[in-house]
C-alpha positions in Angstrom: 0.0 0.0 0.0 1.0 3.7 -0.6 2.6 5.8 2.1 -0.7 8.1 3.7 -0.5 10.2 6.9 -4.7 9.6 7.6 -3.6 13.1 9.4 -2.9 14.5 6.1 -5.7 13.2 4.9 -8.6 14.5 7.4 -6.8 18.2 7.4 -6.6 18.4 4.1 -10.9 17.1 4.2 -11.6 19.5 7.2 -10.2 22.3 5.2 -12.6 22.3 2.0 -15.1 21.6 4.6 -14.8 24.6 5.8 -14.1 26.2 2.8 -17.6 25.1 1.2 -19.1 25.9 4.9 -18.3 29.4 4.7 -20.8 29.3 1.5 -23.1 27.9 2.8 -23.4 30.2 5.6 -23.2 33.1 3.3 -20.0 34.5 3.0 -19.1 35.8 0.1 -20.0 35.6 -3.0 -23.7 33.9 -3.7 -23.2 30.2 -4.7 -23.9 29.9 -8.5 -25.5 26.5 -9.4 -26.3 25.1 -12.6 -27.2 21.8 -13.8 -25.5 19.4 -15.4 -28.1 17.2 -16.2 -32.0 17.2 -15.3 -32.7 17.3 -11.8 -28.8 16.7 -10.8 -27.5 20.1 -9.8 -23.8 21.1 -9.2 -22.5 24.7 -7.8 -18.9 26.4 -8.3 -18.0 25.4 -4.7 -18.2 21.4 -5.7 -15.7 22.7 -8.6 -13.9 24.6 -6.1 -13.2 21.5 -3.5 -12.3 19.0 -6.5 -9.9 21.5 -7.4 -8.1 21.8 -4.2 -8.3 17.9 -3.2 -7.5 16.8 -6.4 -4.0 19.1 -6.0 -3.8 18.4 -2.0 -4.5 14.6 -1.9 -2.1 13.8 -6.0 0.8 15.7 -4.1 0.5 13.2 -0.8 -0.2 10.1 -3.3 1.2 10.7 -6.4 0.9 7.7 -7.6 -2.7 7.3 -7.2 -5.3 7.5 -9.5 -8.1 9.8 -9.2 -12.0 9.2 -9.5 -14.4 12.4 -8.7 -17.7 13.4 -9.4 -16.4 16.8 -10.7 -14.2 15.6 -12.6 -13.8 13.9 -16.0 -12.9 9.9 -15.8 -9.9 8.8 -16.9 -9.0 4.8 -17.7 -5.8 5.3 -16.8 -7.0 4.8 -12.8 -7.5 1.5 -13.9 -3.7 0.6 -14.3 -2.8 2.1 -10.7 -2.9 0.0 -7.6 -4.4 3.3 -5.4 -6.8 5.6 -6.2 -8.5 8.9 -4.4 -12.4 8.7 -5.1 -13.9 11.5 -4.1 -17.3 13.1 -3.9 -16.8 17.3 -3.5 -20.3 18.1 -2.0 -22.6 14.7 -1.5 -25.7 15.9 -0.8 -25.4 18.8 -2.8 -29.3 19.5 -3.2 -28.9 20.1 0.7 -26.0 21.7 0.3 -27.6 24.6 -1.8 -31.2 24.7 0.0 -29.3 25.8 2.9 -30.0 22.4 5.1 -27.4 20.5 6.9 -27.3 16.9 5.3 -24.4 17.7 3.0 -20.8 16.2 3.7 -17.4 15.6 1.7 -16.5 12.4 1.3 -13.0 11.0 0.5 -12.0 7.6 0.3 -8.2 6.2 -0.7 -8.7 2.7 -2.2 -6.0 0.0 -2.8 -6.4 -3.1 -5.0 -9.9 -2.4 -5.3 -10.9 -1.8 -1.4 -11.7 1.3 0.4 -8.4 1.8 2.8 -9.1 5.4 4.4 -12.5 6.9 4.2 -12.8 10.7 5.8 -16.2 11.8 5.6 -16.8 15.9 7.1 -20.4 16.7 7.4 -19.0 20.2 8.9 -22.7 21.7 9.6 -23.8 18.8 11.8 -19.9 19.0 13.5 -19.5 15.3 12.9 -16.2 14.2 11.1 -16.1 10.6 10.3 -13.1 8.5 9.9 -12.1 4.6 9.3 -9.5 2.8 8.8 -9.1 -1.0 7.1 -8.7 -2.9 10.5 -8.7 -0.4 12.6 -12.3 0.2 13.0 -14.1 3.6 12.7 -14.7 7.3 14.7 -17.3 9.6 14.7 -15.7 12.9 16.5 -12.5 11.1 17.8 -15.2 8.4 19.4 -15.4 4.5 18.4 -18.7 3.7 16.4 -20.2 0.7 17.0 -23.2 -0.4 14.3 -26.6 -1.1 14.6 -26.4 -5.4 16.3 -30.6 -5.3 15.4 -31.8 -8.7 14.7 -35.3 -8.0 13.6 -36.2 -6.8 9.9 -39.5 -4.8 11.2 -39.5 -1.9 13.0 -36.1 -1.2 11.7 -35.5 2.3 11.3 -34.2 3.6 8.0 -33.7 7.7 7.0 -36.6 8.0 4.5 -39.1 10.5 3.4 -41.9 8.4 2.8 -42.0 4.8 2.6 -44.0 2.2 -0.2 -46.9 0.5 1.5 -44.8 -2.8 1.3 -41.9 -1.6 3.9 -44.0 0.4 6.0 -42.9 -2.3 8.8 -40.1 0.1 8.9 -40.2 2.9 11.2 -38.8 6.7 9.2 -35.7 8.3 11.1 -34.4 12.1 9.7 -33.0 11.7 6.1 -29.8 13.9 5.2 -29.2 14.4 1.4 -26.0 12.9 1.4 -26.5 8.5 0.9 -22.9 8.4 2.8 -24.5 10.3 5.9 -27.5 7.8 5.5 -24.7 5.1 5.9 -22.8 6.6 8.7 -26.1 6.9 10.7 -25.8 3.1 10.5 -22.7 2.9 11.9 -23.0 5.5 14.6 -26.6 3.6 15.5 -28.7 5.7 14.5 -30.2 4.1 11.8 -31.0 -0.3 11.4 -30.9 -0.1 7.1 -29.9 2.2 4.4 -30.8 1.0 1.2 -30.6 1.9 -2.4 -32.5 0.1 -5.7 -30.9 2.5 -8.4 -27.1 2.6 -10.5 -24.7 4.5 -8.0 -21.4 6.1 -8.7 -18.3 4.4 -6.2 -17.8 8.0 -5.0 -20.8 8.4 -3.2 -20.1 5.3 -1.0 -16.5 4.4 -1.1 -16.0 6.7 2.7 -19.2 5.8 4.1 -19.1 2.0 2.8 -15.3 1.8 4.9 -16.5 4.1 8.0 -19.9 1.7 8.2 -18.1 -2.0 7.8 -15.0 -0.9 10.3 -18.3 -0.1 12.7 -19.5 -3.1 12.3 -22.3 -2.9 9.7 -22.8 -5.3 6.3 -22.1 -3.4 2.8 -23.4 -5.1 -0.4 -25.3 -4.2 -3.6 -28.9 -4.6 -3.5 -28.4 -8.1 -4.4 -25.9 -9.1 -1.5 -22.7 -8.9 -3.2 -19.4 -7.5 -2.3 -19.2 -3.9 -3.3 -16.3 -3.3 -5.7 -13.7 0.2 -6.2 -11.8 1.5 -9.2 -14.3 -0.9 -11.6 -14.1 0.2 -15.3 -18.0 1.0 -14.8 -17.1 3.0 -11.6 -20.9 2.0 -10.5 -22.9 -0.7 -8.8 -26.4 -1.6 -8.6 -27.7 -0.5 -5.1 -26.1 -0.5 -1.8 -27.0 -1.5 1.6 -25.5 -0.9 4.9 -27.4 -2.4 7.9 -27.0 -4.6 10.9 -25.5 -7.7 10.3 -29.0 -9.6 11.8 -30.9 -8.4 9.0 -29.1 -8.4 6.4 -30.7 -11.8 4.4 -33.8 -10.2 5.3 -33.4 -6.6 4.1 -31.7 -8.4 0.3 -34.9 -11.0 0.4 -37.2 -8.2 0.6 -35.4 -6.2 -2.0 -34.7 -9.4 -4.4 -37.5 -8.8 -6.7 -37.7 -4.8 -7.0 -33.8 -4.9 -7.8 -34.1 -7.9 -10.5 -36.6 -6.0 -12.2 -35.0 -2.9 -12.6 -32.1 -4.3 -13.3 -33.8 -6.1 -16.0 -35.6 -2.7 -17.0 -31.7 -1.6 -18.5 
């Protein structure tokens, strides 16, 4: 594996954190959004921290490939062992609404796993950090996952709910799908899960921080989430207790094959 102070990496995390913060409190100029495709907006201050991270994290792993949101894919990630994958701003629909559930999330990846994952969420104060092996921190404090063992009554961050899982008891949904995750691992939350084509940036951080707590992270259908895949997607994710796991992929089984099968 590369050479990474995790130091390194969380200052350098912190600091566009609070560079995008200062936006989003209003200071200076007015955030100018646009969007790049309908209904998925982008500002100047995602632009702004892919910019910096992208020069801040090459220079501490220069041998690393890069994957961003913000920034235009290159195979040549393919042919390096490490690679940053980054999201600027996930949750960036919250992020220009002026609510809180916004967070950046940076992940370092090595032979295809999530090593580091840094996730700053700087207005809700919660900086989230794990380590391969080493387990996971919410504020400098060990997370331990949800341990439920029963599929109903789990709670899960939603707005609303089909009839079919309202078994499922509605906790406060951020924008950001890594938040949803961390509140997973910080036991919060029982389930998180997706049924739609996700980029690897908005999980690689959150996917880490949530298994080194203790959670299971799959697709939809179960499997093994991959990183640095030509694709750079996956079908789904879930991040839950352990206990209800089987259950949470049975009842999804159906609605993800068909979907899937929909192209």
């Amino acid at each position: 594996m590369p050479a990474c102070n995790i130091e390194a990496v969380i200052a350098a995390t912190r600091e566009v954190g609070d560079m995008a913060m200062a936006r989003w409190r209003g200071e200076g100029q007015a955030i100018d959004v646009w969007h790049k495709s309908h209904d998925n907006p982008v500002s100047d201050v995602d632009l702004a921290v892919d910019a910096r991270l992208k020069a801040v994290l090459g220079a501490m792993v220069p041998e690393a490939g890069w994957l961003s949101e913000e920034t235009a894919d290159s195979a040549d990630r393919l042919s390096r062992r490490a690679m940053w994958c980054v999201d600027p701003i996930d949750g960036t629909r919250d992020f220009i609404r002026g609510r809180p559930g916004w967070a950046v999330s940076v992940a370092l990846v090595v032979d295809g796993a999530p090593e580091i994952g840094v996730l700053y969420a700087p207005a809700l104060d919660e900086l989230w950090v794990g380590q391969r092996g080493k387990g996971a921190t919410l504020n400098g404090e060990a997370l331990r996952a949800s341990r439920r063992m029963i599929f109903s009554g789990s709670r899960v961050p939603a707005d609303s709910l089909p009839k079919v899982d309202r078994d499922l008891i509605m906790v406060t949904k951020p924008n950001s799908i890594a938040l949803r995750m961390a509140l997973v691992a910080d036991d919060r939350a029982d389930l998180v899960a997706t049924l739609r084509w996700g980029f690897e940036w908005d999980v690689a951080a959150a996917a880490l921080i949530a298994a080194e707590a203790g959670a299971a992270v799959t697709d939809a259908f179960g499997d093994p989430l991959g990183f640095n895949t030509p694709g750079a997607q996956a079908f789904g994710v879930i991040a839950c207790a352990p206990g209800i796991h089987a259950a949470v992929v049975g009842r999804l089984h159906d609605r993800a094959v068909e979907l899937t099968a929909r192209g």
